[in-house]
C-alpha positions in Angstrom: 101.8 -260.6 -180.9 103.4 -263.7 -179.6 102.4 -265.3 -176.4 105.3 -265.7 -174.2 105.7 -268.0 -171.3 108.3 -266.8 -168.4 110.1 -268.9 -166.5 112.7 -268.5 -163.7 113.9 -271.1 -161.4 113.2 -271.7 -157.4 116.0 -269.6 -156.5 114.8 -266.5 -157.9 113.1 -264.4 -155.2 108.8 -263.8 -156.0 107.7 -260.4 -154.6 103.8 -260.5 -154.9 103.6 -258.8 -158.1 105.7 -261.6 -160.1 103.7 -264.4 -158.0 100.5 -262.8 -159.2 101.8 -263.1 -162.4 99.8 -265.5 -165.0 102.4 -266.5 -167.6 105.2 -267.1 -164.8 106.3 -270.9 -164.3 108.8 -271.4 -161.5 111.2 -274.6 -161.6 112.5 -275.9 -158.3 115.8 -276.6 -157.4 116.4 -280.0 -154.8 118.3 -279.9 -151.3 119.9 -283.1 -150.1 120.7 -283.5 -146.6 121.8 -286.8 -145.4 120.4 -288.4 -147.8 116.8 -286.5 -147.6 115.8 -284.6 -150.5 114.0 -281.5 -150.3 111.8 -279.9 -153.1 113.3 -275.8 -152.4 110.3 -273.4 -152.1 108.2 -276.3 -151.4 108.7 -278.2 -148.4 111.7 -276.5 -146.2 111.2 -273.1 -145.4 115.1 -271.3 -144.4 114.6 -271.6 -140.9 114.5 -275.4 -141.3 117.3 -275.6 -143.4 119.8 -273.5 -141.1 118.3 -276.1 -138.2 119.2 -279.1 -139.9 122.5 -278.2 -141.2 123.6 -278.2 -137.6 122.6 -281.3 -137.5 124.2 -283.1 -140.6 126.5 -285.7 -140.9 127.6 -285.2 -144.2 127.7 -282.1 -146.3 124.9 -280.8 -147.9 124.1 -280.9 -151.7 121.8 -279.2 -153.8 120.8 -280.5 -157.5 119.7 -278.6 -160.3 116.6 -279.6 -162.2 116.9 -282.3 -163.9 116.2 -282.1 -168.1 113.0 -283.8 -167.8 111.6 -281.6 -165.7 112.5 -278.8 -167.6 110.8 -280.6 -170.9 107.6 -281.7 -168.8 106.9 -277.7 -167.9 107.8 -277.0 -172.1 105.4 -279.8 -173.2 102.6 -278.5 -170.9 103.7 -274.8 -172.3 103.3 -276.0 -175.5 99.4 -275.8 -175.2 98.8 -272.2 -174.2 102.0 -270.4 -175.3 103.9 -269.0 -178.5 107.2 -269.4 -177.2 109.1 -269.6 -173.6 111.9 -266.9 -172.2 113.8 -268.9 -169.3 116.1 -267.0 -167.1 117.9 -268.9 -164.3 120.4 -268.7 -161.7 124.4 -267.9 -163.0 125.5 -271.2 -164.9 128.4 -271.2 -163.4 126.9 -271.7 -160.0 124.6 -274.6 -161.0 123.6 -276.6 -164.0 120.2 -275.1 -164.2 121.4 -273.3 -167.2 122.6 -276.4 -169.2 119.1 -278.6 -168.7 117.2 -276.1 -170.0 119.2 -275.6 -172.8 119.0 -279.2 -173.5 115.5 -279.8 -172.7 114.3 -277.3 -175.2 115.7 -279.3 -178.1 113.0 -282.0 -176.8 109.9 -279.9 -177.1 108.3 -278.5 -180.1 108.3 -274.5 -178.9 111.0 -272.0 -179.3 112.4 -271.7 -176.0 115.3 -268.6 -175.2 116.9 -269.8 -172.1 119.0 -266.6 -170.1 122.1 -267.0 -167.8 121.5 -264.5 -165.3 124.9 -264.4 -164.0 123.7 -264.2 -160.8 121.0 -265.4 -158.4 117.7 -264.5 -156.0 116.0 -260.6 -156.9 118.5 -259.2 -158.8 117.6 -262.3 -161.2 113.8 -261.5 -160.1 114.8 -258.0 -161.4 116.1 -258.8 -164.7 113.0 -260.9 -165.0 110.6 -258.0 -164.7 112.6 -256.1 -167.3 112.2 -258.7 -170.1 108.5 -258.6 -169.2 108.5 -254.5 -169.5 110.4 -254.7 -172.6 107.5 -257.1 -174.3 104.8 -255.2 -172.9 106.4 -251.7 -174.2 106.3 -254.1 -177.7 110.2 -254.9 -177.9 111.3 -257.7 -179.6 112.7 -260.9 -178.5 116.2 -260.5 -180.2 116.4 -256.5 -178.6 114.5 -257.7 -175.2 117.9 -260.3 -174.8 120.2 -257.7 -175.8 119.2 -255.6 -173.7 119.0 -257.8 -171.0 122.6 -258.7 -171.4 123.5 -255.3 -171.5 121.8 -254.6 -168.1 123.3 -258.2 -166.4 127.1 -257.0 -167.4 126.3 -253.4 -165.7 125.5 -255.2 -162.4 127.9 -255.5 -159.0 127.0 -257.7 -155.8 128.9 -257.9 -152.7 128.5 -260.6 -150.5 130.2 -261.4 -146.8 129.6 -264.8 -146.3 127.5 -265.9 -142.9 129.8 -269.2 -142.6 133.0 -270.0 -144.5 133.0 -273.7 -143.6 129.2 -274.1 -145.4 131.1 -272.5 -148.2 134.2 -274.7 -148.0 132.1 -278.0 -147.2 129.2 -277.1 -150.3 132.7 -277.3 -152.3 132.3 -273.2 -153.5 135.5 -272.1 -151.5 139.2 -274.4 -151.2 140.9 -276.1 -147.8 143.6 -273.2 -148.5 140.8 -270.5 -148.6 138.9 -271.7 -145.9 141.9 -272.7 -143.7 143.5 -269.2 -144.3 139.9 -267.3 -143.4 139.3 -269.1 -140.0 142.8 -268.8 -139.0 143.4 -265.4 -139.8 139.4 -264.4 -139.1 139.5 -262.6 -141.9 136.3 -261.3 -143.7 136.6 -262.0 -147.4 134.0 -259.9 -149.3 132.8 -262.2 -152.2 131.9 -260.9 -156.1 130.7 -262.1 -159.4 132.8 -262.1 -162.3 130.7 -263.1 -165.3 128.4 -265.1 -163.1 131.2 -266.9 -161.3 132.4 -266.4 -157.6 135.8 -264.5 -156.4 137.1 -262.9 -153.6 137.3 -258.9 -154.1 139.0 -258.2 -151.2 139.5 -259.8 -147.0 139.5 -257.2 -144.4 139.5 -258.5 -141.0 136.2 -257.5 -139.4 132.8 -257.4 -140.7 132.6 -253.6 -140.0 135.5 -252.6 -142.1 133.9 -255.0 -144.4 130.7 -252.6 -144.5 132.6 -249.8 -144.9 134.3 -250.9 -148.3 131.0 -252.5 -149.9 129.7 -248.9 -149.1 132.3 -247.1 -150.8 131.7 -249.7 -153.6 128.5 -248.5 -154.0 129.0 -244.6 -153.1 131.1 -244.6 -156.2 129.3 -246.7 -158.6 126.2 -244.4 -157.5 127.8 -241.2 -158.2 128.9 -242.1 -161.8 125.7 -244.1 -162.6 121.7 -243.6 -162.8 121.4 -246.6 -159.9 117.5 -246.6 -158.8 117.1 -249.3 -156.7 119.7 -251.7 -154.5 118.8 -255.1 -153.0 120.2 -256.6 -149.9 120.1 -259.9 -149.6 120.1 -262.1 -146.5 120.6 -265.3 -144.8 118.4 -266.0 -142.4 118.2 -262.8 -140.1 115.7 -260.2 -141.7 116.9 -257.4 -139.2 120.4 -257.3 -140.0 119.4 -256.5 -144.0 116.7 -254.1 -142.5 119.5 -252.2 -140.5 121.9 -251.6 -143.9 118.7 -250.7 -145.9 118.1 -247.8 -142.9 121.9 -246.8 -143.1 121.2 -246.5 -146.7 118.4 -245.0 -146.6 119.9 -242.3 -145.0 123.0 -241.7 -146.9 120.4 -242.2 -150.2 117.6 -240.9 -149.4 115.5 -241.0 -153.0 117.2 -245.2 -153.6 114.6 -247.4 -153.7 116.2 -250.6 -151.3 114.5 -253.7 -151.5 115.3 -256.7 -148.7 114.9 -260.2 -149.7 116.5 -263.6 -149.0 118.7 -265.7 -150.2 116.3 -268.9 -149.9 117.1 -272.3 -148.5 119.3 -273.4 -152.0 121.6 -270.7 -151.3 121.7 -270.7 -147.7 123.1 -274.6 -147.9 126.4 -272.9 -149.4 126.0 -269.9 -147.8 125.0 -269.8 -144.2 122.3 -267.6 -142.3 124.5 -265.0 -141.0 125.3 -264.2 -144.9 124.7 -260.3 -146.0 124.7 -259.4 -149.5 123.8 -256.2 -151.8 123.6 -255.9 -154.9 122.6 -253.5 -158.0 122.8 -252.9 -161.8 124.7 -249.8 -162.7 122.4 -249.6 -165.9 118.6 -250.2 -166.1 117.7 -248.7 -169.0 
């Protein structure tokens, strides 16, 4: 049986069972904040970031890896492992996706690199699939497949903590941001094959709630859906306060809390709420 050699990139979110894990490699992402770079995951923890971004004078940027990174980790993979399974934050929110891809034409191991479509646990969730799937003795062409069909059953609903992060970090228009802080209106954000939209603007963060929770009401009555993730900003009790509502309405859903991390809190802002779940995990 091959040797495989996961890897996922700084933005995925590491419960303790995937940082335990011997064959995972994590890649970081870099922060830029006036002119400072940050290693993400490394050296500024969240509550840093969302300090200094008060603080800025310009607006910040984040960077993908760049390819020789990537083909460093491959060469030193190269030594211990069969062949490498990357699977990385949506390509078409960062360019994570394209130096990996080019990166493994440099090295001398097979290397299968995975668009997520989509970022933090849910990525972290996909990656523990692919790692059943080997162990259960799947292939590598039916453990992608799979995958795919798993990444195109999922839904996440996001309600942005701060629209002019998201205007400034270049992820939302003048219009779109000009329109949402005059009219205060609460767009709820989606994924479309990995890239962001707005779903739908309501004009208060309650009524907001109430239509992500019918999202999901309906999506769970059709579907087999185990487990939800809400994702956060910055404030841990906000995301603990919809996993108890929930919790209540779902009472056998497993709900797991985890945060967005500093890369996506640059775009994002700490007040940002999100959930998120894959209709299909099977």
């Amino acid at each position: 049986m091959a040797k495989t050699a996961w890897v996922t990139d700084s933005t995925a979110y590491l419960d303790k069972e995937l940082k335990n894990h011997p064959d995972l490699y994590t890649i970081p992402l870099t922060i830029l904040l006036d002119g400072e770079e940050f290693t993400d995951g490394v050296d500024l923890t969240p509550a840093q970031l969302f300090d200094r971004l008060t603080q800025l004078k310009h607006p910040p940027k984040t960077s993908q890896p760049a390819v020789g990174a990537f083909q460093t980790l491959y060469k030193q993979l190269e030594k211990g492992y069969d062949r490498i399974v990357t699977i990385l934050i949506s390509g078409k929110l960062s360019g994570t996706v394209s130096s990996s891809v080019q990166a493994a034409k440099l090295v001398n191991i097979p290397v299968t690199t995975f668009d997520s479509h989509i970022l933090t646990y849910p990525m972290s969730a996909l990656v523990k699939k692919a790692m059943d799937l080997e162990a259960a003795g799947e292939k590598l062409e039916t453990i992608i497949e799979k995958l795919e069909q798993i990444r195109d059953t999922g839904e996440t609903y996001v309600l942005v903590g701060s629209l002019e992060q998201l205007h400034r970090g270049g992820r939302m228009t003048g219009l779109q941001f000009f329109l949402g802080s005059m009219l205060k209106v609460k767009p709820i954000i989606s994924f479309n094959e990995g890239a962001l939209f707005v779903k739908e603007k309501v004009r208060s963060e309650k009524k907001a709630k109430e239509k992500i929770l019918n999202y999901f009401r309906s999506a769970y009555e059709k579907n087999k859906i185990e487990e939800v993730y809400i994702l956060y900003g910055l404030h841990i009790e906000d995301a603990n306060e919809w996993g108890r509502e929930l919790q209540q309405q779902f009472p056998e859903l497993k709900i797991v809390c985890c945060p967005l991390g500093a890369v996506i809190g640059v775009h994002a802002g700490e007040n940002t709420l999100g959930i998120s779940w894959f209709n299909q995990m099977n």
